[in-house]
C-alpha atoms as one frame of an Amber mdcrd trajectory, in Angstrom:
protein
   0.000   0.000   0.000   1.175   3.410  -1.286   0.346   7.070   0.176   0.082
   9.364  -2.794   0.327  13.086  -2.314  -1.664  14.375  -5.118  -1.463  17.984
  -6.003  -2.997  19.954  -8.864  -1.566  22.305 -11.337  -2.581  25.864 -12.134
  -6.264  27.100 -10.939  -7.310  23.914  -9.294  -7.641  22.404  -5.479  -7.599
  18.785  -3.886 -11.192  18.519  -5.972  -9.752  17.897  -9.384  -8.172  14.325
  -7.851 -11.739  12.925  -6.645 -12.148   9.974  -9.471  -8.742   9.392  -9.318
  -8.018   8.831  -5.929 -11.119   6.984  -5.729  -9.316   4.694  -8.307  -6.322
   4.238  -5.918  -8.218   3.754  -2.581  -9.863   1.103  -4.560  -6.652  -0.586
  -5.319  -5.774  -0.489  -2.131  -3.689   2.616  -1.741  -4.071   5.876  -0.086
  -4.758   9.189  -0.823  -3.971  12.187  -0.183  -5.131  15.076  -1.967  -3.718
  18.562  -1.546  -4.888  22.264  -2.300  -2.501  24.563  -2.517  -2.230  27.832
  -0.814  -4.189  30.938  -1.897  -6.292  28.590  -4.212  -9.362  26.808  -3.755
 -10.772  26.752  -0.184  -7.721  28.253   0.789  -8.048  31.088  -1.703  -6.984
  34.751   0.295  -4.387  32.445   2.285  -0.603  34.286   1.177   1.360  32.205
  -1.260   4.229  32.331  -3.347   6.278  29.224  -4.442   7.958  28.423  -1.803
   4.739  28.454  -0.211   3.724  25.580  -1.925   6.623  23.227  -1.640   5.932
  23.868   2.490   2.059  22.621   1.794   3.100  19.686  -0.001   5.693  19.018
   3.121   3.168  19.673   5.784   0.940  17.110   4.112   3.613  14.616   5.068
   4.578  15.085   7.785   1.237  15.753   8.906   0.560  12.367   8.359   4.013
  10.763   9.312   3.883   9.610   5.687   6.302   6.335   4.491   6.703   5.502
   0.811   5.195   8.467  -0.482   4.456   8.994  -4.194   4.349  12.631  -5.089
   2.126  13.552  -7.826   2.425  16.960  -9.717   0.317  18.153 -12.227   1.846
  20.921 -14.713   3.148  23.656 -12.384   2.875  21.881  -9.358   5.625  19.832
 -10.516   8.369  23.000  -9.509   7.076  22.504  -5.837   6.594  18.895  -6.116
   9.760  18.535  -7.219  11.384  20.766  -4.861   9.308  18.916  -1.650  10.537
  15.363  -3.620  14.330  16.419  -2.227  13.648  17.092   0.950  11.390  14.119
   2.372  14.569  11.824   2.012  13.479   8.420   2.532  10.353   9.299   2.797
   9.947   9.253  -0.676   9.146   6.208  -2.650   9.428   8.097  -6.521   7.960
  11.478  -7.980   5.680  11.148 -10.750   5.352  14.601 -12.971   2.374  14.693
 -14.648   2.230  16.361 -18.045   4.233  19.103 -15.513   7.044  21.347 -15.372
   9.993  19.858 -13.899  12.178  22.514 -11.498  15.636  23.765 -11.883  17.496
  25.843  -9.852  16.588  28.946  -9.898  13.860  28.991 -12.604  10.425  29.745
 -11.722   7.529  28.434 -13.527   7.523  31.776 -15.822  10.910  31.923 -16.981
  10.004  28.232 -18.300   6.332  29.468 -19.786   6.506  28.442 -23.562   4.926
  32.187 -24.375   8.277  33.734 -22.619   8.140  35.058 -18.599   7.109  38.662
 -19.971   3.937  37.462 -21.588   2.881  35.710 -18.619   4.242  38.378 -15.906
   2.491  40.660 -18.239  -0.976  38.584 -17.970  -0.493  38.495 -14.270   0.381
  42.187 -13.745  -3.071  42.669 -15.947  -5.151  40.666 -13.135  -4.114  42.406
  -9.768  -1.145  40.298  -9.440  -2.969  36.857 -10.549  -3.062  34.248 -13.288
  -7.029  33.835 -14.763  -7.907  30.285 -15.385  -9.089  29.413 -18.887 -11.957
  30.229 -20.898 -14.240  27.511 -21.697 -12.416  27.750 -25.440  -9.432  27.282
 -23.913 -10.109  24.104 -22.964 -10.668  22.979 -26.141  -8.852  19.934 -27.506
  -8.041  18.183 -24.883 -10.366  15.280 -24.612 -12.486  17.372 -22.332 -16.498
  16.996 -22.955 -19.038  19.689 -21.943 -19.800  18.525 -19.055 -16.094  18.407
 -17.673 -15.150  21.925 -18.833 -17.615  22.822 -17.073 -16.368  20.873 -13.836
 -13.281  22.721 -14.693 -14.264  25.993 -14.919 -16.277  26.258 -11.916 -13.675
  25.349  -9.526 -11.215  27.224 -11.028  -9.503  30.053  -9.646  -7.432  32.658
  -9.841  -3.620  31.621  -9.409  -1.370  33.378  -7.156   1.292  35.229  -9.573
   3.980  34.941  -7.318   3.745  31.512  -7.308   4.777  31.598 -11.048   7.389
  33.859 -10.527   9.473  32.683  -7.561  12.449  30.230  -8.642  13.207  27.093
  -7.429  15.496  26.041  -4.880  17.248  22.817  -5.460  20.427  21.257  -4.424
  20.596  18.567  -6.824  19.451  17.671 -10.268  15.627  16.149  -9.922  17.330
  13.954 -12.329  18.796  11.628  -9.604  15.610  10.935  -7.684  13.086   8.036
  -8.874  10.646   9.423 -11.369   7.761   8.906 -13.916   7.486  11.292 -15.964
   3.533  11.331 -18.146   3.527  12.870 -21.007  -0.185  13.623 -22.656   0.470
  13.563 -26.360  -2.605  16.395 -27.181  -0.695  18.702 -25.629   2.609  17.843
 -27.405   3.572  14.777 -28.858   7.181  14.906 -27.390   8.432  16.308 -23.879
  10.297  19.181 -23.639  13.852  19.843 -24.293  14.989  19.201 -19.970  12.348
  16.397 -19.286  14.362  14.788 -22.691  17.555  14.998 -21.029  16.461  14.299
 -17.760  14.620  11.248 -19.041  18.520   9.915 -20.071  18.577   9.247 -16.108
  18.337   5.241 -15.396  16.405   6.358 -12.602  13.714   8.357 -15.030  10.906
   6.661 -17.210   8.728   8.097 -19.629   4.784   6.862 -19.860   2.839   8.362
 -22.642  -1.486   8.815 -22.725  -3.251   9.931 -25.811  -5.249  12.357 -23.903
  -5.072  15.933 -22.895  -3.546  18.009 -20.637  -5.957  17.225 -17.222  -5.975
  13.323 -17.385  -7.563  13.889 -13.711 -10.609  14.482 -15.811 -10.135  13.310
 -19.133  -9.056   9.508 -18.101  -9.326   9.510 -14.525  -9.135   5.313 -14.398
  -6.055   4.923 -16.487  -4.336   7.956 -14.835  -5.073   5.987 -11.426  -3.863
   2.795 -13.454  -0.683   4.805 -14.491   0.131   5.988 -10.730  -0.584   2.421
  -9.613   2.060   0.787 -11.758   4.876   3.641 -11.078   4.201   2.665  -7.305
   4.708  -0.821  -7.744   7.350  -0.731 -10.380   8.936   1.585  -8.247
């Protein structure tokens, strides 16, 4: 039996992992869902970054958690990643979800594909936030209707300094135990660093045929997905 830490990208709270984990408790694992600060229920609460990487630590020790999965959806991955280094043992393997991965010293905007001004720009625009998507933004990704919808009514807004904080690592995420998912509608091939950090013997790639929020697109074979990296560990 595995404890997964589950935590959401961009917009989102512990709510966009219910049919998942649901999937995991059911094969026997255990779940535990996080929403980050200043989003969600916990939107108003101060957060930056660093912020973040402390939420996803509290959650474990919180629960004295042993052979912990962490799961990180697109930006979550830079604190995921971060938190990954500094549970030590704790950790059983990281698995980056169609995500960024963190580097020293790069935030989450300095990696955006549109270039950090266009995004610091957007968040400058929005009293110092990033807006979720429009319903047409969502387009493409394997998402019906009905699941847009889902989306777009827990959305909200993102704390910019979140995006623009860098990361603080010691070593390369590259030596820790990791899946990486890639979901080919949003780019059939990963990035230029997940590439070279997939060269790692300790990395693997997995790939879905699905958009960019699995979590709702193809909840049960996400949940398959974490299920094997846990037991292939």
């Amino acid at each position: 039996m595995t404890d997964f830490v589950l935590v959401p990208g961009a917009w989102l709270g512990a709510w966009a992992w219910e049919e998942v984990a649901r999937e995991l408790r059911a094969a026997g694992h255990r779940t535990h869902a996080v929403t980050l600060s200043g989003l969600a229920e916990k939107r108003g609460a101060p957060a930056g970054q660093q912020t973040h990487v402390q939420d996803v630590l509290d959650e474990v020790a919180r629960g004295d958690l042993r052979d912990v999965v962490l799961v990180g959806h697109s930006y979550s991955g830079i604190p995921v990643g971060q938190a990954a280094e500094r549970i030590g043992d704790r950790l059983a393997r990281v698995v980056y979800v169609d995500a960024v991965v963190p580097a020293d010293g790069e935030s989450f905007a300095s990696r955006w594909w549109q270039g950090s001004a266009a995004l610091e720009a957007d968040i400058a625009g929005n009293d110092g936030f990033w807006a979720p998507l429009t319903a047409p933004e969502c387009a493409g990704h394997e998402l019906d209707p009905g699941q847009i919808d889902h989306f777009l009514a827990g959305a909200t807004p993102h704390p910019g300094t979140a995006l623009t904080e860098p990361a603080v690592l010691t070593r390369s995420p590259g030596e820790l135990p990791a899946t990486y998912v890639k979901c080919l509608l949003d780019g059939d091939e990963p990035s230029e660093d997940v590439a070279a950090l997939l060269g790692s013997e300790r990395w693997n790639l997995v790939e879905m045929n699905t958009g960019h929020w699995p979590m709702f697109s193809r909840p049960r074979e996400l949940a398959e997905v974490l299920h094997r990296a846990a037991t292939e560990g």
